[in-house]
PDB file of N, CA, C and O in Angstrom:
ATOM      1  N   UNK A   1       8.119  -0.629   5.270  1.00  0.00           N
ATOM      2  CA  UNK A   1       7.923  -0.666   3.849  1.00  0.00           C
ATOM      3  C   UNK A   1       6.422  -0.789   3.561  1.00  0.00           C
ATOM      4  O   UNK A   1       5.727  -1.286   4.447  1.00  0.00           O
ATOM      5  N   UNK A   2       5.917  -0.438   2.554  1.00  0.00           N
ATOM      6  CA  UNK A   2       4.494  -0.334   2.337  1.00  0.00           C
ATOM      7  C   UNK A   2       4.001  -1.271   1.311  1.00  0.00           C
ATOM      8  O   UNK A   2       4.572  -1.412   0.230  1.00  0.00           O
ATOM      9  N   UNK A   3       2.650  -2.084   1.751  1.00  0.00           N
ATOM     10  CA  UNK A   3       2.350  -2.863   0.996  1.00  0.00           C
ATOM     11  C   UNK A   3       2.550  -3.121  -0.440  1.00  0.00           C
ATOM     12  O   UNK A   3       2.859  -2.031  -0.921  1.00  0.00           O
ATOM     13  N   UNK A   4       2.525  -4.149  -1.505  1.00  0.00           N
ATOM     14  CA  UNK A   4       2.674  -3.742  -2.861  1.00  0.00           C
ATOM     15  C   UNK A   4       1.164  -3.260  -3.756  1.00  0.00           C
ATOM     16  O   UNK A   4       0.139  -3.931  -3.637  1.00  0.00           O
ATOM     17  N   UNK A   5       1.209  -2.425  -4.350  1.00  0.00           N
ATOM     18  CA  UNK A   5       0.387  -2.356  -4.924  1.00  0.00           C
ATOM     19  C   UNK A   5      -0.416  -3.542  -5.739  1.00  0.00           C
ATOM     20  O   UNK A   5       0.017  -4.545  -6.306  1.00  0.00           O
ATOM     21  N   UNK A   6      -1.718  -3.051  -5.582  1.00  0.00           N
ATOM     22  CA  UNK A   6      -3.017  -4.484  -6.660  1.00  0.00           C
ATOM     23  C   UNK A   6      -2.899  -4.051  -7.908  1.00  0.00           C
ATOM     24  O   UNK A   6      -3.076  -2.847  -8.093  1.00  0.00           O
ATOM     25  N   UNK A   7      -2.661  -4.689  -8.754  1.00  0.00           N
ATOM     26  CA  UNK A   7      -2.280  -4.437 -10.310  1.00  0.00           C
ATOM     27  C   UNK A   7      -3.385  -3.239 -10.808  1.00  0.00           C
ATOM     28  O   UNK A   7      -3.013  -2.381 -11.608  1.00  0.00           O
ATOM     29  N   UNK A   8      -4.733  -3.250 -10.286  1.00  0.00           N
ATOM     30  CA  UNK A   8      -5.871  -2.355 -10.559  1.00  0.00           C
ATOM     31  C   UNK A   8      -5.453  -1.288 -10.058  1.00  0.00           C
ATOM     32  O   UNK A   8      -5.391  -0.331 -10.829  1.00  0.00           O
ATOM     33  N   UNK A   9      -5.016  -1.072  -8.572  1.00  0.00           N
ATOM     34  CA  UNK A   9      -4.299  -0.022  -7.991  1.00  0.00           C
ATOM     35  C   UNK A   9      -3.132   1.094  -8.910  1.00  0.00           C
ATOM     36  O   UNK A   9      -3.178   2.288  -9.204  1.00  0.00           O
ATOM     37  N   UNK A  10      -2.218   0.088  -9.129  1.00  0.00           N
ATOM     38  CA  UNK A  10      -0.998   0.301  -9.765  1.00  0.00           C
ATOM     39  C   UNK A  10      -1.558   1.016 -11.427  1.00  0.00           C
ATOM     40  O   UNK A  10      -0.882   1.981 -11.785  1.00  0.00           O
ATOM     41  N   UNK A  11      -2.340   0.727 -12.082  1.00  0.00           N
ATOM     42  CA  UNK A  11      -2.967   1.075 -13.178  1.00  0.00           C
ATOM     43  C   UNK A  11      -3.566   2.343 -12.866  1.00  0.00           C
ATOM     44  O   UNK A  11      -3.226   3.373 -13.449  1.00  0.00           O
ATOM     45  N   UNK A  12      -4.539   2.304 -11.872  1.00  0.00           N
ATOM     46  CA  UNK A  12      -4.931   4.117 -12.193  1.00  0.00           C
ATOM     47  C   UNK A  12      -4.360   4.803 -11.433  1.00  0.00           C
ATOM     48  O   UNK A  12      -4.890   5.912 -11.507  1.00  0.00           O
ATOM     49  N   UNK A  13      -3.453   4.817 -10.616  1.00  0.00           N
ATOM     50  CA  UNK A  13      -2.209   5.551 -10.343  1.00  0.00           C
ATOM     51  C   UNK A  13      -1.391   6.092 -11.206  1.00  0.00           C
ATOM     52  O   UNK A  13      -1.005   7.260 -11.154  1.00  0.00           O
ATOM     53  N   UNK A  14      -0.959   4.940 -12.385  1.00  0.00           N
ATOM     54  CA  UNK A  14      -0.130   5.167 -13.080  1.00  0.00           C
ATOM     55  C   UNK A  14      -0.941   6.130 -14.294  1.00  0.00           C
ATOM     56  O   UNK A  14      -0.219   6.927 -14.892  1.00  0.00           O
ATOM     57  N   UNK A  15      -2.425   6.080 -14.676  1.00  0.00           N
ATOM     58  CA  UNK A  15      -3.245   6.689 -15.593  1.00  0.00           C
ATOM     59  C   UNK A  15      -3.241   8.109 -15.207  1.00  0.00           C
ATOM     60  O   UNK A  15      -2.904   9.047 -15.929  1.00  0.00           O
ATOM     61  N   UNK A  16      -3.801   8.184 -13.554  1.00  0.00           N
ATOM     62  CA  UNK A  16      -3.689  10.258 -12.704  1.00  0.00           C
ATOM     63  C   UNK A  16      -2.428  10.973 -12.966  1.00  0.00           C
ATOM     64  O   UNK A  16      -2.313  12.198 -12.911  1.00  0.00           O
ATOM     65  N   UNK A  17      -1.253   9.930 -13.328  1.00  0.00           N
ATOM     66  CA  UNK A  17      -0.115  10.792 -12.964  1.00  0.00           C
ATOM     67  C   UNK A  17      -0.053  11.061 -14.520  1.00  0.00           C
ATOM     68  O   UNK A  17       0.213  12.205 -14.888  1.00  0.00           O
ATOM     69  N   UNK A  18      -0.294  10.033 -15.485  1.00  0.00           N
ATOM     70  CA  UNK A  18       0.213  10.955 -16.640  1.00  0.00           C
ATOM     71  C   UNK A  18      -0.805  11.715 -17.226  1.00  0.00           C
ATOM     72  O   UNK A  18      -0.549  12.589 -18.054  1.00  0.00           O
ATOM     73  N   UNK A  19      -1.956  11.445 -16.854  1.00  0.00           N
ATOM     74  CA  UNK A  19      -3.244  12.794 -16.771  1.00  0.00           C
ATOM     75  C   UNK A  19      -3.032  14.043 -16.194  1.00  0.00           C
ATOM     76  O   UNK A  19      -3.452  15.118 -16.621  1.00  0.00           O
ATOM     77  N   UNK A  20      -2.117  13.771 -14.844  1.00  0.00           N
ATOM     78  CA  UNK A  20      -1.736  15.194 -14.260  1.00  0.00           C
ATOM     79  C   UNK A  20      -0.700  15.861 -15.019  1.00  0.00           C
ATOM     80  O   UNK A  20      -0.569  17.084 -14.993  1.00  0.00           O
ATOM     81  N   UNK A  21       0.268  14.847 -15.905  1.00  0.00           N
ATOM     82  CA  UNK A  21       1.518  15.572 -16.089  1.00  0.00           C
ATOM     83  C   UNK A  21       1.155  16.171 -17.850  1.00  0.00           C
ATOM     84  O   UNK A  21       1.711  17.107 -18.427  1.00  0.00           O
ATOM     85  N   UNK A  22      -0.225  15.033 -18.515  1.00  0.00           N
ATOM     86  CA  UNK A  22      -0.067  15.443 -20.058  1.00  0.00           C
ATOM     87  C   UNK A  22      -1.630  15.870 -19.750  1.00  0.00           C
ATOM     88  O   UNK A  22      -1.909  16.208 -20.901  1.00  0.00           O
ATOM     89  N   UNK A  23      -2.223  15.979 -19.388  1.00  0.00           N
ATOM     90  CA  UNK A  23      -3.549  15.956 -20.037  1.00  0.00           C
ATOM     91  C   UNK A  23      -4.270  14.598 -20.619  1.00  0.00           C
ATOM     92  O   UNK A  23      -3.594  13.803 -21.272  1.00  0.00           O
ATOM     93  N   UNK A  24      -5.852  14.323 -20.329  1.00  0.00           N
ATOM     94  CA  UNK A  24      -5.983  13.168 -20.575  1.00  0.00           C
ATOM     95  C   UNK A  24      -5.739  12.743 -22.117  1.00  0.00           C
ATOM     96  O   UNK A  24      -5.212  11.645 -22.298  1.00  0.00           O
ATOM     97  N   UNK A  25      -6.043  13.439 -23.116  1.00  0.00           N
ATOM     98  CA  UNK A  25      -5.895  13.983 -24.670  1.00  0.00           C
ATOM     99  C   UNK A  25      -4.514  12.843 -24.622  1.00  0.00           C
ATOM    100  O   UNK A  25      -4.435  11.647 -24.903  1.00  0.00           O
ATOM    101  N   UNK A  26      -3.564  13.797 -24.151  1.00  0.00           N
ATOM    102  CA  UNK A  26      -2.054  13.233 -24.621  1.00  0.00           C
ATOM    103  C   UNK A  26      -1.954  12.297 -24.030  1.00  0.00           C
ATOM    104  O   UNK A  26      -1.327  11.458 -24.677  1.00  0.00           O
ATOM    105  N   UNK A  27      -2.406  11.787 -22.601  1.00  0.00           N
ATOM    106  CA  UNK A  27      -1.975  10.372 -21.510  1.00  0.00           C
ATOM    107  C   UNK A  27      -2.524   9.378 -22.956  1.00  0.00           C
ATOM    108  O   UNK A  27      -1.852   8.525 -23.536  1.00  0.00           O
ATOM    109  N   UNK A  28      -3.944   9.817 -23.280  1.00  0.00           N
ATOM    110  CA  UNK A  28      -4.654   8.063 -24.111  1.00  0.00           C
ATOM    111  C   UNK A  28      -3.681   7.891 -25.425  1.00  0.00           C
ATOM    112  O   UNK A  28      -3.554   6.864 -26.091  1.00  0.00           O
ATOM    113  N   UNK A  29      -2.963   9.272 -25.649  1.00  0.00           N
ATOM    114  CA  UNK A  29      -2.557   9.499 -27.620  1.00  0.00           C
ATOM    115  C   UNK A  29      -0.780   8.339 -27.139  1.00  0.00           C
ATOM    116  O   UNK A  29      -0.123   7.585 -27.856  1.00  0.00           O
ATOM    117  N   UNK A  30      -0.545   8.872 -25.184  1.00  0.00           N
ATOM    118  CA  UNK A  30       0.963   7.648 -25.123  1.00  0.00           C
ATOM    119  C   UNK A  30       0.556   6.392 -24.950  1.00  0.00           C
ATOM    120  O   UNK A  30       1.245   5.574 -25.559  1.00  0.00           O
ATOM    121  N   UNK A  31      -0.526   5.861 -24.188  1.00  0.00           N
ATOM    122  CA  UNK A  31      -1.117   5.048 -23.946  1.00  0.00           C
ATOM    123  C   UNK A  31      -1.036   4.010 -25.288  1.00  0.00           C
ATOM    124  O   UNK A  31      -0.507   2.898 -25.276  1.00  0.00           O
ATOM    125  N   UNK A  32      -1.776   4.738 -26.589  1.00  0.00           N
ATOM    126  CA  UNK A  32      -1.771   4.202 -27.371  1.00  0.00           C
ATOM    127  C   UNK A  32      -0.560   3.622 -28.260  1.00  0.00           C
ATOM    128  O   UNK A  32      -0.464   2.572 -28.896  1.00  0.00           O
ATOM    129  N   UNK A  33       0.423   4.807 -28.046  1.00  0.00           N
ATOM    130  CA  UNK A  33       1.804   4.561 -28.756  1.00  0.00           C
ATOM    131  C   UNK A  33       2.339   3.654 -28.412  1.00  0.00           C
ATOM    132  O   UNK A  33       2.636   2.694 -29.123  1.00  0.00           O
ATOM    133  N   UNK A  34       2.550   3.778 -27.330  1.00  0.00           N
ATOM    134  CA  UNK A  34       3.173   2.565 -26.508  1.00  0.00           C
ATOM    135  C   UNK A  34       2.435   0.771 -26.428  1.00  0.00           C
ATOM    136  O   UNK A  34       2.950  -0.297 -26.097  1.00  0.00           O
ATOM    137  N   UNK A  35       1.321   1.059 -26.808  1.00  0.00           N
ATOM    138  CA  UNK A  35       0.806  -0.320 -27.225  1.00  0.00           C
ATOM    139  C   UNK A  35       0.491  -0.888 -28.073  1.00  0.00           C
ATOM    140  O   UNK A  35       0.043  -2.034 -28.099  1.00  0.00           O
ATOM    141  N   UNK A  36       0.770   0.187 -29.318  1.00  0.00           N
ATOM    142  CA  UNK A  36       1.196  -0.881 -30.526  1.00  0.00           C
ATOM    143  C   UNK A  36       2.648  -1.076 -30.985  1.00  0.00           C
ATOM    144  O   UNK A  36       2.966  -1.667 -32.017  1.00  0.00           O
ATOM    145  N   UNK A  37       3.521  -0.497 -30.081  1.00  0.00           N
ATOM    146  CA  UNK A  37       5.270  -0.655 -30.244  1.00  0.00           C
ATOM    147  C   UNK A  37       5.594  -2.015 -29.330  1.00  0.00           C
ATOM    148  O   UNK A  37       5.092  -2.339 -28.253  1.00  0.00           O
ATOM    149  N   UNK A  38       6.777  -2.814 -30.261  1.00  0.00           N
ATOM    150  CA  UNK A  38       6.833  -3.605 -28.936  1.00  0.00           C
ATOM    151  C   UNK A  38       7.672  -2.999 -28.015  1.00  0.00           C
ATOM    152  O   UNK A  38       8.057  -1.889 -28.380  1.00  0.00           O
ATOM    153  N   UNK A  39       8.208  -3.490 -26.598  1.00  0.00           N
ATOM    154  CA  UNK A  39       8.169  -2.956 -25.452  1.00  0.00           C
ATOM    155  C   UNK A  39       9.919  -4.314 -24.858  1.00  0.00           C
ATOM    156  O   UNK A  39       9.864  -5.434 -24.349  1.00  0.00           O
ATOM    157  N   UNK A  40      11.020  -3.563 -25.213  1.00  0.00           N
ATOM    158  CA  UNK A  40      11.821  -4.427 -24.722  1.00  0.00           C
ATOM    159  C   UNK A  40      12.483  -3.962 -23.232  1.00  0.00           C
ATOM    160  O   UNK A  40      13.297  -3.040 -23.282  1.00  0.00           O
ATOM    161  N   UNK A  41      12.191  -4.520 -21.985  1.00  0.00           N
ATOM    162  CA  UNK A  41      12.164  -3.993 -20.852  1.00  0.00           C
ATOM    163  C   UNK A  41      13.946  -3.304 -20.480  1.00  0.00           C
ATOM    164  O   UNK A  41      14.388  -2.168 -20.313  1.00  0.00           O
ATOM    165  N   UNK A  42      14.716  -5.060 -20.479  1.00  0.00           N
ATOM    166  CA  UNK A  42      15.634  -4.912 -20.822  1.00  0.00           C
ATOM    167  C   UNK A  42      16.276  -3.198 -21.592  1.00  0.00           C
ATOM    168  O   UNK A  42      16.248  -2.063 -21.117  1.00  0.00           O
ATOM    169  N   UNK A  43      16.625  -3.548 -22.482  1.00  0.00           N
ATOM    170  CA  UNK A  43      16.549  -1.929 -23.379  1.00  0.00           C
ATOM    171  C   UNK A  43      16.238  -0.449 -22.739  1.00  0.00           C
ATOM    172  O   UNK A  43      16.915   0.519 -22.390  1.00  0.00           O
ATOM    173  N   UNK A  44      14.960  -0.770 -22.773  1.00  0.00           N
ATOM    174  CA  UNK A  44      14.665   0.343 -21.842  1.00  0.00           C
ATOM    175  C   UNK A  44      15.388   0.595 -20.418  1.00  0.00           C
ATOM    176  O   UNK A  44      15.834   1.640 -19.942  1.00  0.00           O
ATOM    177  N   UNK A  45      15.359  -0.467 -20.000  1.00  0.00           N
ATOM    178  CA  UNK A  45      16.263  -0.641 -17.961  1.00  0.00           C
ATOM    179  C   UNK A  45      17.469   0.239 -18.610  1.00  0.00           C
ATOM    180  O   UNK A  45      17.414   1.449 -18.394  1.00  0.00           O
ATOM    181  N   UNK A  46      18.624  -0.290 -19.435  1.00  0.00           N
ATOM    182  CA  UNK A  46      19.135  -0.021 -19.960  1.00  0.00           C
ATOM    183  C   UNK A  46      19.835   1.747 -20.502  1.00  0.00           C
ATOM    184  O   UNK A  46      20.889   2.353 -20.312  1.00  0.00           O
ATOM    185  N   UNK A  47      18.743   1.977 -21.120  1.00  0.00           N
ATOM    186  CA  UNK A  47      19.025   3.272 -21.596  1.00  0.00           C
ATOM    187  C   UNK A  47      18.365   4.480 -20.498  1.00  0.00           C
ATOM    188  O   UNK A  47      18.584   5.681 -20.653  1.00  0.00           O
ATOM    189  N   UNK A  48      17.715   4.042 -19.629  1.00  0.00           N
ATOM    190  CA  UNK A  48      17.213   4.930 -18.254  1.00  0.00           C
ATOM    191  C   UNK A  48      17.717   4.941 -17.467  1.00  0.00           C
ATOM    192  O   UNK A  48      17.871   6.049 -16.954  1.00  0.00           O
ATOM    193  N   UNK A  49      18.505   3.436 -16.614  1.00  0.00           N
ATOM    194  CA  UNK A  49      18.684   3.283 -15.519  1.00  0.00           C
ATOM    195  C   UNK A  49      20.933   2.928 -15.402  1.00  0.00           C
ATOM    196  O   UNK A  49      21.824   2.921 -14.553  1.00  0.00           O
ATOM    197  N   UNK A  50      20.699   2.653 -17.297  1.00  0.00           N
ATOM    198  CA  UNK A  50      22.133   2.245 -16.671  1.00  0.00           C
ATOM    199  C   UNK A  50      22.851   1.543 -16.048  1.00  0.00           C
ATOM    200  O   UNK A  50      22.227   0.636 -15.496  1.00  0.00           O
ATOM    201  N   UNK A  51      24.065   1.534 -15.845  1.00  0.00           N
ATOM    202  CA  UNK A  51      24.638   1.077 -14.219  1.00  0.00           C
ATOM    203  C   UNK A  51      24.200   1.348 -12.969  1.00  0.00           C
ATOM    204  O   UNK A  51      24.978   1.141 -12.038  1.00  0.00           O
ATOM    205  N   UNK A  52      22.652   1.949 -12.662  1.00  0.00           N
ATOM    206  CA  UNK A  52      22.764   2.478 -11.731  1.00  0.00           C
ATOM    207  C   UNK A  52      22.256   1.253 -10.811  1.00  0.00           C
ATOM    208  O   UNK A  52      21.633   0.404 -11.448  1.00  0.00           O
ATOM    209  N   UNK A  53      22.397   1.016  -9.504  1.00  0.00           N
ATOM    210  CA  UNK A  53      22.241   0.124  -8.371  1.00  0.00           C
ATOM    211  C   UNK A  53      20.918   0.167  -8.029  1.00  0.00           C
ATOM    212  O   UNK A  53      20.418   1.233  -8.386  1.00  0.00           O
ATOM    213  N   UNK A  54      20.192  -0.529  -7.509  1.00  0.00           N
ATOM    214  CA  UNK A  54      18.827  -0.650  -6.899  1.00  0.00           C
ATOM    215  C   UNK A  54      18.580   0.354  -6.297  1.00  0.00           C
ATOM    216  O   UNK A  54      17.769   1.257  -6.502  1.00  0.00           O
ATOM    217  N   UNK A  55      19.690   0.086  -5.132  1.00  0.00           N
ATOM    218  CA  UNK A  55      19.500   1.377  -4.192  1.00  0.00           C
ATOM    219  C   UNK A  55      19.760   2.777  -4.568  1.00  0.00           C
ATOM    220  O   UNK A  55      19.356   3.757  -3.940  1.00  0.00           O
ATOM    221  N   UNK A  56      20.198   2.786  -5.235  1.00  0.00           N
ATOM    222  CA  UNK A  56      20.345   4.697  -6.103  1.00  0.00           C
ATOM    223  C   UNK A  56      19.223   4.883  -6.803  1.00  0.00           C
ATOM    224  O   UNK A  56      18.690   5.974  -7.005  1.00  0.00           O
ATOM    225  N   UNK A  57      18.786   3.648  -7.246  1.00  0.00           N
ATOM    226  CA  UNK A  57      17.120   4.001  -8.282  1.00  0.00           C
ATOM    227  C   UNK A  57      16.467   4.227  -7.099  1.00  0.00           C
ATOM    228  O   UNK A  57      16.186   5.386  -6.791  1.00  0.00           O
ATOM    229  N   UNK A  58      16.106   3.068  -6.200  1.00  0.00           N
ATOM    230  CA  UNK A  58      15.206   3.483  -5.046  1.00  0.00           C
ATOM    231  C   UNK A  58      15.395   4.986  -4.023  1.00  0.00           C
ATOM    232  O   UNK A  58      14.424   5.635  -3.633  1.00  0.00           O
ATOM    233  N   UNK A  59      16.621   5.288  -3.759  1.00  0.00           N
ATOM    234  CA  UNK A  59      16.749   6.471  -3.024  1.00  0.00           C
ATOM    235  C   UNK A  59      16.585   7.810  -3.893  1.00  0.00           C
ATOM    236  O   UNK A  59      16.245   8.767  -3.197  1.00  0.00           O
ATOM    237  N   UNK A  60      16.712   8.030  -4.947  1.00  0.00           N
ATOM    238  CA  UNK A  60      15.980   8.718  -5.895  1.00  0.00           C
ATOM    239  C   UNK A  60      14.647   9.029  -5.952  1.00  0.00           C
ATOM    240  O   UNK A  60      14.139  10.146  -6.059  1.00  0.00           O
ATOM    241  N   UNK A  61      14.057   7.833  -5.862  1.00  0.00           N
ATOM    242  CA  UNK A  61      12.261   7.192  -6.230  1.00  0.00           C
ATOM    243  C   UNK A  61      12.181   8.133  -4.676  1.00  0.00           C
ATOM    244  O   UNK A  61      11.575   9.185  -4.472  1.00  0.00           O
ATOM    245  N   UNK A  62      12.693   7.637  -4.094  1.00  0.00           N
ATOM    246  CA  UNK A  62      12.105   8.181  -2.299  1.00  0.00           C
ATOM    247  C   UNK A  62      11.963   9.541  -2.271  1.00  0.00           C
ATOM    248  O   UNK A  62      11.089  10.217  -1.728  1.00  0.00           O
ATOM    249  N   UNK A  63      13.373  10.025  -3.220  1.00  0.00           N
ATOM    250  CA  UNK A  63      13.426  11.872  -2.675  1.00  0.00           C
ATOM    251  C   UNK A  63      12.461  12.434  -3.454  1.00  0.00           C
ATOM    252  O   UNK A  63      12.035  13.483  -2.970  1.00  0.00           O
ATOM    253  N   UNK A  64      11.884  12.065  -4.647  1.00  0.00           N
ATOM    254  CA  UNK A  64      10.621  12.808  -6.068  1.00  0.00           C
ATOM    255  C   UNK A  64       9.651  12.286  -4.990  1.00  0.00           C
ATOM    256  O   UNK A  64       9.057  13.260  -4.527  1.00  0.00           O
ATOM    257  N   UNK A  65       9.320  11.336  -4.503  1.00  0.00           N
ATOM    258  CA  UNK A  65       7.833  11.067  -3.543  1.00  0.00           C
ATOM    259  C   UNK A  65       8.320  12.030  -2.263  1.00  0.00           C
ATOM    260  O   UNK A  65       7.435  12.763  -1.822  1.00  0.00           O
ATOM    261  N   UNK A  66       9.073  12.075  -1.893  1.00  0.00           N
ATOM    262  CA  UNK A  66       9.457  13.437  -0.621  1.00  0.00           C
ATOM    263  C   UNK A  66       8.878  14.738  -1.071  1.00  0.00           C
ATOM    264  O   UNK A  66       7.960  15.485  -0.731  1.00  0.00           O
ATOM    265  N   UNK A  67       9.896  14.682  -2.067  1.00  0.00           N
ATOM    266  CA  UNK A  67       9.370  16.550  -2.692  1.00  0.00           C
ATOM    267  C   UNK A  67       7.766  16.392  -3.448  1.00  0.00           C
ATOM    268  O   UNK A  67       6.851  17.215  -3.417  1.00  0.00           O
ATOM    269  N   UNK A  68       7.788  15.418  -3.932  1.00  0.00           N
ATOM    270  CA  UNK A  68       5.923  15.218  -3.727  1.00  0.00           C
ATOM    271  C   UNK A  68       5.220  15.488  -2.793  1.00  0.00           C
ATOM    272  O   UNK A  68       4.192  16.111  -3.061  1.00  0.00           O
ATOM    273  N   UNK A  69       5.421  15.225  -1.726  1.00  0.00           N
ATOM    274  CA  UNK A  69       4.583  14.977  -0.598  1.00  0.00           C
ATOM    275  C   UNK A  69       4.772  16.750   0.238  1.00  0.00           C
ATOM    276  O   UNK A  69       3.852  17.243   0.890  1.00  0.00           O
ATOM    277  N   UNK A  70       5.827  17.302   0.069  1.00  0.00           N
ATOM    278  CA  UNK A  70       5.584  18.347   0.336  1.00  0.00           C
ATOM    279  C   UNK A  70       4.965  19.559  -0.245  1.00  0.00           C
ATOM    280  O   UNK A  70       4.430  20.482   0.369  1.00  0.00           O
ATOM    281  N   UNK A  71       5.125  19.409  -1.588  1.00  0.00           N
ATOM    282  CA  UNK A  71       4.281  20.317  -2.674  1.00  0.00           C
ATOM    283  C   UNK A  71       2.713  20.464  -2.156  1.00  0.00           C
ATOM    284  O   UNK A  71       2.015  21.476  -2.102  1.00  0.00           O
ATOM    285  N   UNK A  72       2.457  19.320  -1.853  1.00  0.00           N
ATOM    286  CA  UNK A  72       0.812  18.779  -1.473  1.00  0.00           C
ATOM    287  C   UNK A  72       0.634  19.608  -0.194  1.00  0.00           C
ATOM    288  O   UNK A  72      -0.419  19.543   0.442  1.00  0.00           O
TER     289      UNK A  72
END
């Protein structure tokens, strides 16, 4: 298993990917949305994840970083 990410780490990781996926324009315009809404985690777990089990979220998470890693 691989170390956990440093919160600084975890932050511009999380900034490249939605720069890669929106453009920086649109990453700062969600950035912003999202931080003046409040943010109920719960809710969100909820309406994304469902019933689904740890391990079905995680073996999921594994196969998008698989087919990541081969695109590259």
């Amino acid at each position: 298993m691989t170390e956990p990410l440093t919160d600084d780490v975890l932050c511009t990781m999380g900034l490249t990917v939605l720069e890669d996926s929106l453009g920086p324009v649109q990453a700062l315009r969600f950035l912003a949305l999202i931080s003046r809404q409040p943010f109920d985690y719960q809710r969100w777990r909820q309406q994304n994840f469902g019933a689904m089990r740890l391990t079905e979220i995680l073996t999921q998470a594994q196969m998008l970083s698989d087919q990541k890693q081969k695109k590259n």
